[in-house]
C-alpha positions, 0 to 999 in steps of 0.5 A, spaced: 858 670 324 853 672 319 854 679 316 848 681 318 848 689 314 848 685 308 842 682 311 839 689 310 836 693 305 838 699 304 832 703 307 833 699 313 841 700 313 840 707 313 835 708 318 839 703 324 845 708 322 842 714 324 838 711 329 845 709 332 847 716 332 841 719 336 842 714 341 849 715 342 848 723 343 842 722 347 847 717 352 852 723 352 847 726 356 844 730 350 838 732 349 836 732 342 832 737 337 832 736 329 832 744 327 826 745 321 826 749 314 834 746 313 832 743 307 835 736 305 841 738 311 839 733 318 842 738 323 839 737 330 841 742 337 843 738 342 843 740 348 846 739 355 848 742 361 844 749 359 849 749 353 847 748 346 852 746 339 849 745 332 850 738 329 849 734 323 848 727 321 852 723 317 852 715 317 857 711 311 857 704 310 864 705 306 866 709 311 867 715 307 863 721 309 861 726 304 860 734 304 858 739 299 862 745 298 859 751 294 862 757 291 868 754 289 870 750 295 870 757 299 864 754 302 861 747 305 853 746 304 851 744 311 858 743 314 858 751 315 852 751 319 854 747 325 859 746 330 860 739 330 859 733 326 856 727 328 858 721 324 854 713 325 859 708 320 860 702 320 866 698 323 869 695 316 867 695 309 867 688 308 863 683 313 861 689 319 860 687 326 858 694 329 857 701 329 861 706 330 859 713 333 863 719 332 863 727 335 868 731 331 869 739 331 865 741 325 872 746 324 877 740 323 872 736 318 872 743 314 879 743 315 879 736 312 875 737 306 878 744 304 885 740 305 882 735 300 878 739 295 885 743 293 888 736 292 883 734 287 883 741 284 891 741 283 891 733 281 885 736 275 879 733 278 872 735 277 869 738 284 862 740 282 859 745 287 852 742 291 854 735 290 858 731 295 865 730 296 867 724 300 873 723 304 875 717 308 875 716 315 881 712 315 888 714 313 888 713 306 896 713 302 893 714 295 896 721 295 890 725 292 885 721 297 890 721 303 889 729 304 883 730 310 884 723 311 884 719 317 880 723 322 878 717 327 886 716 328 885 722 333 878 721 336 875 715 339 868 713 338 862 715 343 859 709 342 859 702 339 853 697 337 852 691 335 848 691 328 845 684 331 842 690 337 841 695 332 837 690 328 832 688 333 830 694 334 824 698 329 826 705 327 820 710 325 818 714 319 821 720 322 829 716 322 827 713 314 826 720 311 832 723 315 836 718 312 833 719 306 834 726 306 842 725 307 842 720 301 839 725 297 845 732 299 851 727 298 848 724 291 852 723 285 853 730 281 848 731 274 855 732 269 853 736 263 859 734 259 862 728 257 869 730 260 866 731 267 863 725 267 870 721 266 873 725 271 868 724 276 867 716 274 875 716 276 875 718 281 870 713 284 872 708 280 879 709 284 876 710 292 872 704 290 877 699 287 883 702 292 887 704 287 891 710 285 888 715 281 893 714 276 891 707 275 885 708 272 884 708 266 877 709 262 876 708 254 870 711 251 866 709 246 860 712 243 857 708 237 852 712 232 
């Protein structure tokens, strides 16, 4: 079967990913109401049965989904505004075949997340505020990364597509700056010493490569 995701441009892969979770939400019975003036954050009300709750967006093509947190980690930027977390991921990292929704409590995420900044803290890890952090969806045995890890082991999908589905359909101009949007508050941190930008390039290098964090190592050389 064709991988169809990688079929996809970048835009596209967004746009079906948050696309995909409106669509689940609204088949939950809710009504759904973005909530303007939130800056970069995609917070929407849902509304069903004459009760509402608050929730943000995430999609991932990893499944990893990221926050970030403010004040030294004593606060979470977006996540301590809402009371769920609504996640559009896909199935597998390698070669997906679908898409996953998720609706998690906003308090077990930002138990995870305060889990796992205080891990990376006590490891000696750069955390920048107003950048995202992520944390992986699934288990993760590396000891730095397992802390908040696996949070789907203890709530199942509220729906699953087929990319192929997905990708009939033409999502609009509103879905692409939403999308837009989510890339831009879990970007990359701007690092303004070279010591930071070692930190934080291990850390990535070692989620990408599956590694333990202590298996990286970084040579730097800088020619004048």
């Amino acid at each position: 079967m064709a991988n169809l995701s990688s079929e996809q441009n970048t835009t596209i892969k967004w746009k079906m990913l948050v696309e995909a979770a409106k669509k689940a939400a609204a088949a939950q019975g809710y009504a759904l109401e973005r909530l303007p003036g939130r800056g970069l954050s995609n917070i929407w009300q849902l509304t069903k049965g004459g009760k509402t709750k608050v929730t943000s967006i995430r999609t991932t093509r990893d499944r990893w989904v990221a926050f970030p947190p403010l004040a030294g980690g004593t606060k979470w930027k977006t996540l301590d505004e809402v009371d769920t977390v609504l996640v559009a991921t896909v199935d597998a990292r390698e070669n997906p075949q679908n898409v996953q929704v998720y609706m998690f409590p906003a308090d077990d995420v930002r138990k995870r997340f305060n889990g796992s900044y205080a891990a990376r803290i006590k490891e000696g890890l750069k955390v920048q505020d107003n950048f995202g952090m992520w944390v992986s969806l699934d288990r993760d045995e590396r000891p730095v990364f397992s802390v908040g890890s696996g949070i789907i082991e203890h709530y199942k999908p509220i729906a699953t597509y087929p990319l192929a589905d997905l990708a009939d359909g033409t999502a609009g101009d509103e879905s692409e700056a939403e999308a837009d949007e989510a890339a831009a508050e879990t970007a990359a941190p701007t690092l303004t010493t070279i010591s930071d930008v070692i930190s934080w390039a291990r850390e990535r290098v070692a989620q990408i490569a599956g590694v333990q964090l202590s298996a990286v190592k970084l040579d730097l050389k800088i020619e004048w």
